[in-house]
NUFI-411034 format. One line per field, with one value per residue: residue number from 0; residue in three letters; y, x, z of N, C-alpha, C in turn. Coordinates in Angstrom, 3 decimals, padded with zeros to 6 digits. Layout:
<rs>
n: (NUM	...)
res: (Ala	...)
n.c2: (Y	...)
n.c1: (X	...)
n.c3: (Z	...)
ca.c2: (Y	...)
ca.c1: (X	...)
ca.c3: (Z	...)
c.c2: (Y	...)
c.c1: (X	...)
c.c3: (Z	...)
</rs>
This chain:
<rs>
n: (0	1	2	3	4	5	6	7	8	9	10	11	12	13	14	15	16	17	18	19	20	21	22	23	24	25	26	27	28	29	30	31	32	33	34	35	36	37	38	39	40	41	42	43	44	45	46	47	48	49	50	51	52	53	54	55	56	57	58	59	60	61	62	63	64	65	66	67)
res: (Unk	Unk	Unk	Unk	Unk	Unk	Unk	Unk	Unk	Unk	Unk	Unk	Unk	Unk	Unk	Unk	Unk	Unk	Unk	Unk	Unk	Unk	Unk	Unk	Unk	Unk	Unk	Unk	Unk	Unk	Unk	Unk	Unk	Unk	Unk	Unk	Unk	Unk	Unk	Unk	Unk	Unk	Unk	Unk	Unk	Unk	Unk	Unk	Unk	Unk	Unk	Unk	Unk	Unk	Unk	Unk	Unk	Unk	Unk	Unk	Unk	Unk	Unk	Unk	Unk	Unk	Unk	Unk)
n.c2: (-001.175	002.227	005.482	007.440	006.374	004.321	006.878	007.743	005.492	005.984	007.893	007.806	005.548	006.985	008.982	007.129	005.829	008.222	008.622	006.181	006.386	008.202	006.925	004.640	006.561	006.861	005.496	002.687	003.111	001.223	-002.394	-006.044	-007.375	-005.112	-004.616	-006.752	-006.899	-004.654	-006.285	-008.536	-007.313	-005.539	-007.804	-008.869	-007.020	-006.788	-009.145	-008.985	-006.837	-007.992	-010.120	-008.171	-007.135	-009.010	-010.112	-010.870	-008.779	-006.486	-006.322	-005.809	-003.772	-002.302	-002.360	-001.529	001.218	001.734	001.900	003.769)
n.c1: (000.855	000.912	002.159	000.655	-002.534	-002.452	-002.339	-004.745	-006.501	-006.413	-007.442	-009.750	-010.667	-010.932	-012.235	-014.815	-014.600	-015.426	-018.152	-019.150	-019.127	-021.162	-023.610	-023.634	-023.917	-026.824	-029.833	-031.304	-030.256	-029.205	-030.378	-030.065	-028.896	-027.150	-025.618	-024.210	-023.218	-021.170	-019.337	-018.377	-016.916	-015.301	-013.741	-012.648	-010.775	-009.469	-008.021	-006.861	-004.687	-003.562	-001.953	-000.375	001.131	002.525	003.810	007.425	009.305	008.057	008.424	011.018	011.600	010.259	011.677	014.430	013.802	013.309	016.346	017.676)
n.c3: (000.000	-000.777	-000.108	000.170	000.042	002.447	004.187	003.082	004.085	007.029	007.656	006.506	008.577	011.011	010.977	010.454	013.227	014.876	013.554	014.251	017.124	017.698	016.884	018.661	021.078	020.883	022.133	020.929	018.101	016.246	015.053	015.957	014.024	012.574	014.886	015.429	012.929	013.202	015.708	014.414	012.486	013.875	015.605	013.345	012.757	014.944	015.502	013.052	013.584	016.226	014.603	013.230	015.096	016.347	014.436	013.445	011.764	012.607	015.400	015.389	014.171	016.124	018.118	017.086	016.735	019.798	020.782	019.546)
ca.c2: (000.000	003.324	006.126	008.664	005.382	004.425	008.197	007.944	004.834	006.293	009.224	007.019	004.739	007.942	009.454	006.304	005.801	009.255	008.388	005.055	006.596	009.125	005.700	003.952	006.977	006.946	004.484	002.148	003.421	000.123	-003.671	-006.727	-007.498	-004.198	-004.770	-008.126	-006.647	-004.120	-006.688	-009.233	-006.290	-005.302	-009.101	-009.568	-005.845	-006.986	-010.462	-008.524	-006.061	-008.816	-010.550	-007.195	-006.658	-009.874	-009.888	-010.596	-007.678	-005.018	-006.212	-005.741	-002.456	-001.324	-002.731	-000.541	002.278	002.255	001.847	004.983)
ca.c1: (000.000	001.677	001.646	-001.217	-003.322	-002.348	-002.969	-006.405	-007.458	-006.350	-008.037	-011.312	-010.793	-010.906	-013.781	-015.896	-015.131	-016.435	-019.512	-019.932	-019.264	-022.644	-024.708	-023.716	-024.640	-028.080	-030.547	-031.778	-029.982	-028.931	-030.769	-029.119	-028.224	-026.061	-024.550	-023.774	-022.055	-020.138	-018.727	-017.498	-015.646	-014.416	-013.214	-011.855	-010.324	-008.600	-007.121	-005.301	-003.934	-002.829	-000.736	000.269	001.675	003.160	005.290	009.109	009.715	007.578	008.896	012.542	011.209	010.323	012.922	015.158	013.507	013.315	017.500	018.130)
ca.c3: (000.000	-001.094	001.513	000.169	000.214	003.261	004.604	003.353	004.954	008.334	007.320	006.775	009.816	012.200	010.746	010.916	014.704	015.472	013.576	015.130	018.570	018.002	017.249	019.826	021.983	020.835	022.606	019.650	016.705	015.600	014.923	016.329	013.212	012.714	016.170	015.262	011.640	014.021	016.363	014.105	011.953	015.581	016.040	012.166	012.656	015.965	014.909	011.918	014.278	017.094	013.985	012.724	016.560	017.123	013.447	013.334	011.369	013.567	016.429	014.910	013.990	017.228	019.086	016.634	017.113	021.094	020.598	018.980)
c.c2: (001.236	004.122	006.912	007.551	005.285	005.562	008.053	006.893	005.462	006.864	008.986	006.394	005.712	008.496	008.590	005.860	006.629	009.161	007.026	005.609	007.255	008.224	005.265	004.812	007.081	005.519	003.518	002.438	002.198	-001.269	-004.623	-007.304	-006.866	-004.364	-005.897	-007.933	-006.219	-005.243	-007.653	-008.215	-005.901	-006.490	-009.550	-008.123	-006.183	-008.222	-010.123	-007.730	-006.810	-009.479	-009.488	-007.007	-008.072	-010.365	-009.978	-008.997	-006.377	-004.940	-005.785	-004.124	-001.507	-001.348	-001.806	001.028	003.215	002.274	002.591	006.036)
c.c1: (000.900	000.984	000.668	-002.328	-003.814	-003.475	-004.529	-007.244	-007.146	-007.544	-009.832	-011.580	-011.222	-012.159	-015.100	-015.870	-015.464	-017.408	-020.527	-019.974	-020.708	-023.473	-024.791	-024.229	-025.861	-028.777	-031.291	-031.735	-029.387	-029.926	-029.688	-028.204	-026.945	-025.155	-023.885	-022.580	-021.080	-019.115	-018.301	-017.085	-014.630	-013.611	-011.617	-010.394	-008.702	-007.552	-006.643	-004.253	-002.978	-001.557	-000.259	001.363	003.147	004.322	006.664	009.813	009.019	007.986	010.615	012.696	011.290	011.268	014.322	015.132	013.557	014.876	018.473	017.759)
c.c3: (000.000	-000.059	001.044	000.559	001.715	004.573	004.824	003.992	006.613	008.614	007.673	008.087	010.815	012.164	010.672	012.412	015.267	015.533	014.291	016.750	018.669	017.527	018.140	021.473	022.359	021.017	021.017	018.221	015.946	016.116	015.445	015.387	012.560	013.815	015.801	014.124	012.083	014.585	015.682	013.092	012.710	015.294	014.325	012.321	013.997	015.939	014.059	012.711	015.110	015.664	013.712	013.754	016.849	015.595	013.582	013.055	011.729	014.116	016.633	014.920	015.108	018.031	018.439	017.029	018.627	021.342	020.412	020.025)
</rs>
């Protein structure tokens, strides 16, 4: 993924957990079915991240980085 790309999914990611935060504030703005879509995106979202985390070459990464 090239970095403007990149950029813009951040870009997107940030601006859809604002908008999910002002659903979830509102009493019955979602079906169980929507909650249900949410939380396994949550779940598929979090099991890429845990391998992303636990990587050879991140952890090489960071361990470089805290070095300097």
């Amino acid at each position: 993924m090239d970095q403007l790309k990149k950029e813009q999914v951040l870009d997107l990611f940030g601006g859809l957990v604002v908008e999910l935060e002002s659903l979830f504030r509102r009493p019955d703005s979602l079906t169980d079915d929507e909650k249900l879509f949410i939380e396994n995106r949550l779940l598929f979202l979090q099991m890429e991240y845990s391998r992303w985390v636990m990587r050879p070459d991140h952890n090489r990464k960071q361990i470089a980085t805290s070095c300097t």
